[in-house]
N, C-alpha and C positions, 0 to 999 in steps of 0.2 A: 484312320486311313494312313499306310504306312509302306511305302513304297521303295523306300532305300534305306540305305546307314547315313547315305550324304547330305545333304539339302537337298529334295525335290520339292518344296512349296516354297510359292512368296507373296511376303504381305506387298499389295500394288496400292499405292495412290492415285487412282485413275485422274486423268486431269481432267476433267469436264467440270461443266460450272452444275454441280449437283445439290448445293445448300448443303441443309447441314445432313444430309446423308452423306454426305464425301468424306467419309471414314476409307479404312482399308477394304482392299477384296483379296482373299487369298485365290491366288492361281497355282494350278500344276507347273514342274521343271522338266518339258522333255530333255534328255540326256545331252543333246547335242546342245541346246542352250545351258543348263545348269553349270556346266565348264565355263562357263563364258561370265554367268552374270554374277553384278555382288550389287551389294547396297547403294542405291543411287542411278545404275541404270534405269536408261531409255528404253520404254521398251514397248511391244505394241502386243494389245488382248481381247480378246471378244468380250462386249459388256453388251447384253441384251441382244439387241442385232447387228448391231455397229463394232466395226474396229474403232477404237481408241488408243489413244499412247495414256501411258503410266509412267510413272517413277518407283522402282524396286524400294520399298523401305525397309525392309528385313527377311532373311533365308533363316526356314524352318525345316524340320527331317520330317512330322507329323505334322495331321490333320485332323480335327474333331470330324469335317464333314464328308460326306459318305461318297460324294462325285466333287468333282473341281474342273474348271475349264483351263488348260493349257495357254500359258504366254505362247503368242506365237510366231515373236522377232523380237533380236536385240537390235535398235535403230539407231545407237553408237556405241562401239567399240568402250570407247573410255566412258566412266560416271558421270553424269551433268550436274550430278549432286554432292559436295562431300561429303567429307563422318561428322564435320561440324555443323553443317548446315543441315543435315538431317534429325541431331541433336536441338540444334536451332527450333527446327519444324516442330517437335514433339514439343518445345514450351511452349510455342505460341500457342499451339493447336488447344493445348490444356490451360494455359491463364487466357486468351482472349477467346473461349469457343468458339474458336474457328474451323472449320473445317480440314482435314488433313490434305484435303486432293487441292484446296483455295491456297494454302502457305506454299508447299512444291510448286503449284504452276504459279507462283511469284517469284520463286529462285530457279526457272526455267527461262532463259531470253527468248524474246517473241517470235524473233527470228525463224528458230529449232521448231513450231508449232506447225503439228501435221493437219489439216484438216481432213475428218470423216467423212467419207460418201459413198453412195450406193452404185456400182457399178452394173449396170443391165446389158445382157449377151441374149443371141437369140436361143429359146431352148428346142428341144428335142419335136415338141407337138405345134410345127407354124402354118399346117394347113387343114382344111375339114372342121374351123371353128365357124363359128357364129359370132358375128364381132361389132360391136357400134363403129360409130364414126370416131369417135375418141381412139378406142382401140385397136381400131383399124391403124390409124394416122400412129400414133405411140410406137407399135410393132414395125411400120414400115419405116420411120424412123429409126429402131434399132436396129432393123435387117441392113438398111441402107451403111449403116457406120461399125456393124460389125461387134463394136466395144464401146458405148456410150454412157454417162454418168447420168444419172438422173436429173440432178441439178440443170445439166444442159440439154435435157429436156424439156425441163419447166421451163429453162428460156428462149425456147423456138415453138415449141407451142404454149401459146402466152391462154389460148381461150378455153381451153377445155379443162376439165379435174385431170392429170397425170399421174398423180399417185393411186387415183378410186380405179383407173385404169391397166396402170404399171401393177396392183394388187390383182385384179381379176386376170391379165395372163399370167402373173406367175401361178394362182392355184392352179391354171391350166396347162402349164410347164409348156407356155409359148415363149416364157421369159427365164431364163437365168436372174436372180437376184442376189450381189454377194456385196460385203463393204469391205473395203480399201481404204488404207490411207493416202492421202495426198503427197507430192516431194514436199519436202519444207518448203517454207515460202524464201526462207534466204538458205542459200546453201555456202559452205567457206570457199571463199577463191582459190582455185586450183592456178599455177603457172608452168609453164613447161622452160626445163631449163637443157641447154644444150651445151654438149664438151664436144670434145676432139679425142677421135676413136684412136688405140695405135697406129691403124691402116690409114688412116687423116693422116695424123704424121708424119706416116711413110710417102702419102700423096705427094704433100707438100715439098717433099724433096725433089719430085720429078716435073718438070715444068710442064712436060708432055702429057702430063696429066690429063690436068687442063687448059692445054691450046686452043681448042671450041669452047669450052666455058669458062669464061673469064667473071661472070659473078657468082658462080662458085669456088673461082679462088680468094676471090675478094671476101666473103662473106667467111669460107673455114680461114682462112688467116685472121682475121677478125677475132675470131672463137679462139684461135690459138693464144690470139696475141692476151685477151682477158682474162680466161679460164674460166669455167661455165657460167652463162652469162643465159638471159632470158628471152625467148622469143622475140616478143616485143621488143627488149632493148634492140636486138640487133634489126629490127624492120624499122625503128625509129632513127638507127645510127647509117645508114645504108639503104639507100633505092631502092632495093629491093623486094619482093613479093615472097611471101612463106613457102611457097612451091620451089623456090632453090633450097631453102632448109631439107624439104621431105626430099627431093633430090638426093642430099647429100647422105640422109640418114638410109636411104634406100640402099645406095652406094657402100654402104659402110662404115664412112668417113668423120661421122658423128652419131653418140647415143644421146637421146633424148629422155628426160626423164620428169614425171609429175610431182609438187610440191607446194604446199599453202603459200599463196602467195603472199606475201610482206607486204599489206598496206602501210600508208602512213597514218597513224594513230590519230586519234582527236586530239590530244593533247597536242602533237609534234606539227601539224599543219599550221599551229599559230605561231613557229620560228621564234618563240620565247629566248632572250639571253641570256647564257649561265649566269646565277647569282651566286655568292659567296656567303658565309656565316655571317649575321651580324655581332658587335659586341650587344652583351647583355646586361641590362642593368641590374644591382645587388637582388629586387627583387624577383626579375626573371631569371635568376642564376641558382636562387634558393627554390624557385619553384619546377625547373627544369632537372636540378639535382634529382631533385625526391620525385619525380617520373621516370627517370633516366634506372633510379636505381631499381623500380619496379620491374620498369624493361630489363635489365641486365639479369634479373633472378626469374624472370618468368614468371611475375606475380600478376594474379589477374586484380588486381587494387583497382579499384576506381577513385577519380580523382573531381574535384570541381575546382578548376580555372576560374577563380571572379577577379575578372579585371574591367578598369572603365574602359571604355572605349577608347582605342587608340594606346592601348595599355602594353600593347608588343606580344597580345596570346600569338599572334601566325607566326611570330617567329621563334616560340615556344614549342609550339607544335611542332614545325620543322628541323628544329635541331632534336626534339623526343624520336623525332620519325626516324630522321638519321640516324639516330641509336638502334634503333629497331632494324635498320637497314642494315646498318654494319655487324649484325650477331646475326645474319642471314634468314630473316627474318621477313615480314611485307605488312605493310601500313593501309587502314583504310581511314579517308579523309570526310566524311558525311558534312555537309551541308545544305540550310533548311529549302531552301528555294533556287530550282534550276537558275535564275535570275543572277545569283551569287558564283554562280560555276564558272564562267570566264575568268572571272578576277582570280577564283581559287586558282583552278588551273595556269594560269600565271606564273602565279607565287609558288606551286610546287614544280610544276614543270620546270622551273629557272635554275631549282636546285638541285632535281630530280632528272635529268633528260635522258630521253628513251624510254625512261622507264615509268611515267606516270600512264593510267588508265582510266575515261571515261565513261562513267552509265548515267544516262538520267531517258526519260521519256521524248525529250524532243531530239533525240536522233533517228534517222532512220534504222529500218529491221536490221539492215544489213551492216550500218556505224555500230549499230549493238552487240550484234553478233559475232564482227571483228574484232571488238574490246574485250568482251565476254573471250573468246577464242584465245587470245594474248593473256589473258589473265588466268586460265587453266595451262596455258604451255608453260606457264612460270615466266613469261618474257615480263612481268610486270611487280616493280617491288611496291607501287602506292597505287592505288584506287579512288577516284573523288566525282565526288555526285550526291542527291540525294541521298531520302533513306534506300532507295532502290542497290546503293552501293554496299547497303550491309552483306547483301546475297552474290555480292564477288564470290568468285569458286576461288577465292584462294588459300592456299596449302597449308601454310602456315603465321597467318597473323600474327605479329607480337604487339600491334596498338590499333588503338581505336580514337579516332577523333570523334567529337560529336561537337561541333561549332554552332555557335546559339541556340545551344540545347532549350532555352525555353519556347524555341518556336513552335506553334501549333501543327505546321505542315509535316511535323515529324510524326504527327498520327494520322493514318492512314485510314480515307471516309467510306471505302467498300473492303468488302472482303478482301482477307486477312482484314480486320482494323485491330490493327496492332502499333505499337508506339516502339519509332526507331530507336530512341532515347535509349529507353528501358531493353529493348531487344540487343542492342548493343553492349549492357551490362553485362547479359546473362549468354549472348557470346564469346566476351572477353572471357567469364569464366570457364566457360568449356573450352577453350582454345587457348586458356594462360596467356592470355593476352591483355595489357594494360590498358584501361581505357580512359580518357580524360574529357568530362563534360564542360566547353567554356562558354563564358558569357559575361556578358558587364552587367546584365540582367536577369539573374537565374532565375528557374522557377519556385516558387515561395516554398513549394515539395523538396526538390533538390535541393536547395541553402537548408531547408529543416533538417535533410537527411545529411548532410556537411554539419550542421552545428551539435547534432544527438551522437553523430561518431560513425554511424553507418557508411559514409563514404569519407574520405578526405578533403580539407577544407585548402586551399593556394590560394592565396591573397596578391593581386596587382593593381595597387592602390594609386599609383600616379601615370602620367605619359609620359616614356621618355624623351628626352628629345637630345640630336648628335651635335655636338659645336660647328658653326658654322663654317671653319677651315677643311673638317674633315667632307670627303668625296657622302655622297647619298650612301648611308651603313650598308657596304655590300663587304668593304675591304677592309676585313677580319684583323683585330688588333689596333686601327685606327682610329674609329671610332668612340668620343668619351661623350657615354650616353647621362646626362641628369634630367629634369621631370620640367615640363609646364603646365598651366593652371588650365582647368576645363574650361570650356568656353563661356561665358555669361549667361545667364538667360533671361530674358526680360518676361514675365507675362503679363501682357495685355488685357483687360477685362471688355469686353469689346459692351456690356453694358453702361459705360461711361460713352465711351465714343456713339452711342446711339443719345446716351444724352447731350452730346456735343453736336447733334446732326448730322454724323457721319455714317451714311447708310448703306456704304460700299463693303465688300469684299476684304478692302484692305485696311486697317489701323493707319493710323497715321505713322505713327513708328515702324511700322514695317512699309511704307511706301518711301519713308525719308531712308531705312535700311537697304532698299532696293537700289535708290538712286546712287547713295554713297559708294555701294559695294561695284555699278554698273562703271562710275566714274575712276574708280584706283584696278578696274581694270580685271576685279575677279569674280568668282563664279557663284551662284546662288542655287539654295536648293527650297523650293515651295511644295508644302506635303499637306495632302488632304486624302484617308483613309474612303474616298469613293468618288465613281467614277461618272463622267457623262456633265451632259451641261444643267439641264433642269431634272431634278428627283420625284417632282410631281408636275402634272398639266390639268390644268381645273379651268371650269367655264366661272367670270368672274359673278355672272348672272343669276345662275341656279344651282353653284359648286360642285357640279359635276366634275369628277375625277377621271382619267382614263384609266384603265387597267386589264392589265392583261386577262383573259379569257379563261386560261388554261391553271392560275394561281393565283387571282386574284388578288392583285397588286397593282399596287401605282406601275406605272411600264416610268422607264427613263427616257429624256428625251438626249438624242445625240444631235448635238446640230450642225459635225462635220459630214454626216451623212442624212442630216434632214430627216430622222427616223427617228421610232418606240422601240427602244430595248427592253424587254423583260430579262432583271439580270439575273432569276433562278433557271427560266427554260430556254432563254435564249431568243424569244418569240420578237419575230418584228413587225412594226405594222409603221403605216404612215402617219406625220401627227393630222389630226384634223383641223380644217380652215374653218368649220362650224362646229361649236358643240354637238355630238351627236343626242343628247338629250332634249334643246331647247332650241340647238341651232341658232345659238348665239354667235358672231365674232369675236366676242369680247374672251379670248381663247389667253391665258396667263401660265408662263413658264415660272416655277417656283423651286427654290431650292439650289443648291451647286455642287458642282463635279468638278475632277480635274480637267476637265476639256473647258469648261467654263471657265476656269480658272486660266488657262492658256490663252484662252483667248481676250481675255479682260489684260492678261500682264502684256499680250502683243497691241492692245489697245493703248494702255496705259507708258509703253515705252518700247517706240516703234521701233527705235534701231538695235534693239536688244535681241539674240537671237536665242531663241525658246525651243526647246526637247519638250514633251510628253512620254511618261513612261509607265503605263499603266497596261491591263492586259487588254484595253483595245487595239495600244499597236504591238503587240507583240505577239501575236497569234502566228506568225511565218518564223521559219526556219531562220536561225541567226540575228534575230531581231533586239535579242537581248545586245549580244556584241557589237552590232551596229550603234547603237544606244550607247553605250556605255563607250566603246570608242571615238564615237564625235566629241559629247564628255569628256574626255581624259582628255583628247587631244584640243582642249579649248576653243573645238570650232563652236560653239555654243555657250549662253551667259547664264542661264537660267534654268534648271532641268524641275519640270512641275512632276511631280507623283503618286503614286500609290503607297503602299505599305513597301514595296518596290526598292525604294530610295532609303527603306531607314536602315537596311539590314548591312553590315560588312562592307560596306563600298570605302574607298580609299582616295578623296583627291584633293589634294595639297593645294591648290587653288581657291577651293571653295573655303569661303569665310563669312555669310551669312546662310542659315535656315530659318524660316519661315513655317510655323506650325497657321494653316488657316484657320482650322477649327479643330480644337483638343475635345471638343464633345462628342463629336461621332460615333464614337463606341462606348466614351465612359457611361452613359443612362442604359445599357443594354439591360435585358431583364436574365441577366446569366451575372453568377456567383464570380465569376472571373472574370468581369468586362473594369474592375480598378485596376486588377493586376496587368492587362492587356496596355490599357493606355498607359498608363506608366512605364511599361516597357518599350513602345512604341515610341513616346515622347523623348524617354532617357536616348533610344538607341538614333535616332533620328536627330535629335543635337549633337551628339558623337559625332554624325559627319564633318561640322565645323572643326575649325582649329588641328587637323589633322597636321599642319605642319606649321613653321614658323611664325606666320601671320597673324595679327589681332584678328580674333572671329569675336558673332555674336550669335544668337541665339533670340528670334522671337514668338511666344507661343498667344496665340490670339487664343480667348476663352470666355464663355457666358458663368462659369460655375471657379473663380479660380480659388475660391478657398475650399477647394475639396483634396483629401490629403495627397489623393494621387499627383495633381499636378503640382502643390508644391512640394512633395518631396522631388519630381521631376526638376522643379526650377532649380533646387540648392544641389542636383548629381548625390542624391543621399537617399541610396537604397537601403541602409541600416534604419532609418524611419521611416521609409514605403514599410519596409519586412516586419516591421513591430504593427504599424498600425491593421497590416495586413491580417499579422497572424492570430489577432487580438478577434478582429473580426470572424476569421476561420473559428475558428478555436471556440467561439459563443455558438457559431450557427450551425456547428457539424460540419464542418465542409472539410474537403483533403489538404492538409495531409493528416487529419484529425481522422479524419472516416474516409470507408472507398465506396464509391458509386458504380451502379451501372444503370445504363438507360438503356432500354426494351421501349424500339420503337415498330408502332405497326400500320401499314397504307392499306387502303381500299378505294376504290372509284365511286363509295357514296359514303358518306359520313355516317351514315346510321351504323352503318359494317365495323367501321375504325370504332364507334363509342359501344358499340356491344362487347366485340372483343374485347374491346380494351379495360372493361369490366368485369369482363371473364376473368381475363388474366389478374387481376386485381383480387378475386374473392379466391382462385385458387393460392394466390400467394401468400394471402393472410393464412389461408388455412394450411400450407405449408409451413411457415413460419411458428406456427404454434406447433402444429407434430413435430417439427427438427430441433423444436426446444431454443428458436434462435433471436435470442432474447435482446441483441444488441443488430438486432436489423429489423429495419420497416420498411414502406413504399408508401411511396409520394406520389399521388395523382389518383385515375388517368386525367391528362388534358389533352386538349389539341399541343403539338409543335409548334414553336414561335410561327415559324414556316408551318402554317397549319395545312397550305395547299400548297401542290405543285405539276405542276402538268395533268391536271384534272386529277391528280390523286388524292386522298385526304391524310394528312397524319398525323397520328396522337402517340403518347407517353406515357410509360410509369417508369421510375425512378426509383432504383431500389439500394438503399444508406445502408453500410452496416460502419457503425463508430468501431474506433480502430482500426487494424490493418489483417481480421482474419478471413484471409481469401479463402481457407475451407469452407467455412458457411456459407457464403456467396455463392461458389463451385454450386452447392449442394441445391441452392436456392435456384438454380437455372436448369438444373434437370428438370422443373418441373416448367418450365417455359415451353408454351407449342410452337409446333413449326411452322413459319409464316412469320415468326417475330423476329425481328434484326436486333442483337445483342451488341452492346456497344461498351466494354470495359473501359474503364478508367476515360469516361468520357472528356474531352478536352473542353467542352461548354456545353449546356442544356438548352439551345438554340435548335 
């Protein structure tokens, strides 16, 4: 099919959540759009019976197929998509088998999202029928309103079928049936801005003008005196009412005219102070060189930042960016946890003002939309947030941060599941843009690929620290930065103190650490990787367990809300006063949380003032910077946490942490739960000693000769990384082999263990016809998480030694649909 010499076809990523059909659909170019559209366009198409929005991913002149259905609107003007991010799109799409239409509607803001619906009109045939009482009622409903949606149909008449209804008049053409799209849900603020016309100024001269109207001289003088100036300012500068503006605009006197209006950006609302360069010590100066100089050639190098904690990377980063700023370029700032985005934003806003930009999920549509908006106008040279910030639309990147690139949250648990980290490398290259992965604790993969040569290795081995004449390092030149010693770490073996009779929560070392650090006046930080007060509630009678219903698990008890948490589905129930099995009282809270923990430390040291920071209280808008501002500002002595507290945080005050229980995660039944705790433990003493003060360091633990924690005690990742990779390297694991896990749910177990068998005997027998001799599958079994909300789920596990992702590729075409593909999976949990 062949219709012009120019582009009349286009490949569309229809945005709908289609699985893994959400490949391309080619559509027609009527003439009037094909002028208009290019690659990345919005645009809107009939898919089945519904209008949908798409994203244009590529203009062709042919067609194999014999008919095609026309786009049938462009829905902006400009692309929503770039040429890099569309590039972007096509690796995900092919190394994480993702869908093409699930990667686009991830670099689309939520905002822009048109919703589908079926709009019903009356039609041609509305009398002489034979009609129910459904029917009836549906039809006089539509006569009544003329142009009605269906949707708002189903919610005025709640009792009857509407659609088995709204179906029998349309074959009887009593109804009009057609789909539409919806406005966006957030649209960009428009502002109306107001001048002064020549004839104004001619006014102005004649006083006779206005003799009778005295607040419209007041108000076009006004105008004059500023020069075009915004509706609102002047209703807020002046008494007056908008009906003397249209007055005036009537008159002549003034032209009024529409224009996006200027919010104030997420970044600029927090009135951040300009900060200045720091000096930098010998090693931040060797390791900013050799970034700086990638930047300055347009090299898309990748780099790894290993610095300890407190090693000066953010001020590495910031003068890289600056680099990148100053050759007119723009900077994206990625960070693993919305949690960490106040304090980023801080630090670059301080040095960046005006020009930083915000994304992460807890803004609203319309905060997103605004940022997104500014960052396609070019108002924006840095971008920081999640991985969500990879998908800034901006123009021309010249770096990429990726701060505590070994964090887990940088892979993403639904469609697209793709890994910021890695999608950030393979950015940088399409866009020649530098990227730098930091961390004091890389991941065992990245330091392998740093030490074999594949990326670049920067070393920042000690803390600086400024003489104590010099101002806080802001004033460039002043500053003589040399190094201090990490903080201590003591570990505790908490099976001693059980044989000393100590049955509490706290070591005795860490209750003498508490009182010490409460008495000189500074701040403490208590970490325990979960949440809630008791983890199990058992009858002490007949051990009956409670558990949720829906996943079959212990539920948590919360005892600031006297409830059962289920922390997979969220299920709450009340705890029981009788065993419901025996109806016993003898009803026993076992186990601890961080809520538990807070309230033991407000028992144990009443006049101490205690934060919790985990995500029970952080669920509301702002809750992080609330937190983290009382914190700074030492209206609080004590901050207890989550995983929360270990990550990036900066306060000069705090000089003891508190590890409760270093087990928590190390017994996991996942290949990477040493590598976890030891990152968690290393980056979680890093908060001590952040500035002048003797800090310490205590890690409470049942298992403490296990190598994780003490390479954690002595800050000595080069013998975590050996014993690590000793381990790897015996049992196949990455960065030796790559995995993928194929997992699959059903609402009865029998379903999940057939399939899952299925899948299993076709794989073998693919494996042998693909000749793929360095790849096997592991399982099926159930999911650690074997249930969850009544669903069941099981795994297979498929290794291939080495790093050939062709085999693998090759190995999942034969995977059916219904199965969730999980590359480079981040744990087999």
């Amino acid at each position: 099919m062949d219709r012009s010499t120019g582009p009349a076809f286009a490949q569309v990523a229809v945005l709908a959540h289609l699985g893994r059909a959400g490949g391309l659909f080619t559509y027609g170019l009527p003439a009037e759009i094909a002028v208009r559209v290019t690659p990345g366009s919005l645009v809107a198409v009939p898919f089945a019976s519904r209008t949908l929005q798409g994203v244009v991913y590529g203009l062709e002149s042919t067609c194999a197929l014999p008919t095609v259905r026309d786009i049938t609107d462009i829905l902006d003007p400009e692309p929503v998509v770039t040429r890099h991010q569309l590039r972007l799109a096509e690796w995900i799409c092919g190394y994480y088998a993702a869908p093409i239409s699930d990667v686009l509607g991830a670099m689309v803001p939520p905002g822009i999202a048109r919703k589908s619906v079926f709009v019903l009109k009356p039609g041609p045939v509305i009398t002489g029928l034979r009609l129910n009482d459904a029917q009836r009622r549906v039809l006089a409903c539509v006569l009544k309103a003329g142009e009605i949606t269906l949707d708002d149909i189903k919610s005025s008449i709640r009792e009857v079928d509407v659609e088995r209804a709204v179906a029998s008049l349309a074959r009887r053409n009593a109804l009009s049936k057609s789909s539409e799209l919806n406005p966006p849900r957030v649209r960009i603020r428009r502002e109306r801005i107001v001048s002064v016309s020549s004839d104004g100024r001619v006014a102005l001269t004649d006083a006779s003008v206005f003799r009778r109207a005295p607040q419209q001289l007041n108000v076009l003088t006004h105008i004059a005196e500023r020069g075009p100036v915004t509706t609102s300012a002047i209703t807020h500068a002046l008494p007056t009412s908008k009906t003397v503006i249209t007055t005036l605009e009537r008159k002549g006197f003034v032209h009024i005219a529409e224009q996006d209006a200027n919010r104030v950006s997420v970044a600029d609302r927090r009135r951040v102070a300009p900060t200045e360069s720091q000096e930098l010590s010998p090693a931040q100066r060797t390791a900013l060189r050799a970034i700086t100089s990638s930047v300055f050639r347009a090299r898309p190098d990748v780099y790894l930042l290993h610095g300890v904690t407190g090693s000066g990377k953010t001020e590495v980063y910031l003068q890289a960016i600056a680099a990148a700023v100053g050759r007119g370029r723009q900077a994206i700032m990625m960070v693993p946890e919305i949690s960490l985005t106040p304090q980023a934003i801080e630090r670059v806003a301080g040095r960046f003002p005006r020009r930083v930009a915000v994304l992460h999920s807890k803004l609203s549509n319309a905060e997103r939309m605004d940022e997104w908006q500014r960052i396609r106008l070019g108002q924006v040279d840095v971008v920081v947030g999640p991985r969500s910030a990879l998908f800034a639309p901006l123009r021309n990147p010249g770096i990429i941060i990726v701060d505590e690139e070994h964090d887990p949250s940088y892979k993403q648990d639904a469609s697209p599941r793709y890994n910021g980290r890695d999608a950030a490398a393979v950015l940088g290259r399409l866009a020649c843009a530098t990227v730098v992965f930091g961390s004091a604790t890389p991941d065992v993969g990245t330091y392998h690929a740093a030490r074999t040569g594949r990326i670049r290795l920067l070393e920042l081995p000690d803390r600086p620290v400024w003489s104590v004449e010099s101002q806080p390092p802001f004033a460039h030149g002043h500053a003589s930065p040399t190094s201090r010693p990490m903080p201590p770490v003591e570990v505790i073996d908490m099976r001693q103190e059980l044989k000393l009779g100590n049955r509490g929560m706290f070591s005795n070392a860490l209750l003498d650490a508490l009182e010490s650090t409460l008495t000189n006046g500074h701040q403490s930080l208590l970490f325990l990787n979960r949440r809630g007060s008791a983890t199990v509630v058992l009858c002490r009678d007949c051990g009956f367990v409670v558990r949720c219903h829906s996943c079959d698990i212990p539920f948590t008890y919360h005892s600031a809300a006297s409830r059962l948490m289920c922390h997979r589905c969220d299920r709450r129930a009340s705890s029981p006063r009788l065993c419901p099995s025996c109806e016993s009282p003898r009803i026993r809270y076992l186990g601890i949380g961080t809520q538990r923990v807070e309230e033991e430390v407000r028992r144990l040291f009443p006049r101490a003032r205690v934060l919790r920071w985990d995500r029970d209280v952080t669920g509301g808008k702002g809750a992080h910077d609330r937190i983290l501002g009382t914190f700074a500002s030492h209206q609080a002595d004590i901050l207890v946490g989550t995983q929360m507290i270990a990550k990036g945080l900066d306060f000069p005050l705090v000089t003891l942490v508190g590890v409760i229980s270093a087990d928590t995660g190390l017994h996991m039944p996942d290949f990477r739960a040493p590598e976890r705790s030891f990152q968690l433990l290393t980056q979680v003493a890093g908060r001590a000693g952040r500035a002048h003060l003797p800090s310490r360091v205590v890690v409470q633990t049942y298992t403490p000769e296990h190598y994780a924690i003490r390479a954690a005690k002595d800050h000595d990742y080069a013998r975590f990384y050996r014993e690590e990779m000793s381990f790897r390297r015996s049992a196949w694991y990455p960065p030796f082999a790559r995995l993928i896990r194929l997992v699959y749910s059903s609402e009865t177990e029998d379903q999940c263990r057939q399939s899952a068998n299925n899948l299993r005997a076709i794989l073998t027998t693919a494996i042998g016809h693909e000749k793929l001799t360095d790849v096997e599958t592991i399982g099926p079994a159930p999911c650690f998480q074997a249930r969850i909300q009544n669903r069941y789920y099981w795994q297979i596990i498929t290794r291939c030694r080495g790093n050939d992702n062709a085999a693998l590729q090759r190995l999942l075409d034969y995977v059916p649909a219904g199965w969730t593909i999980d590359v480079d999976p981040v744990d087999l949990l």
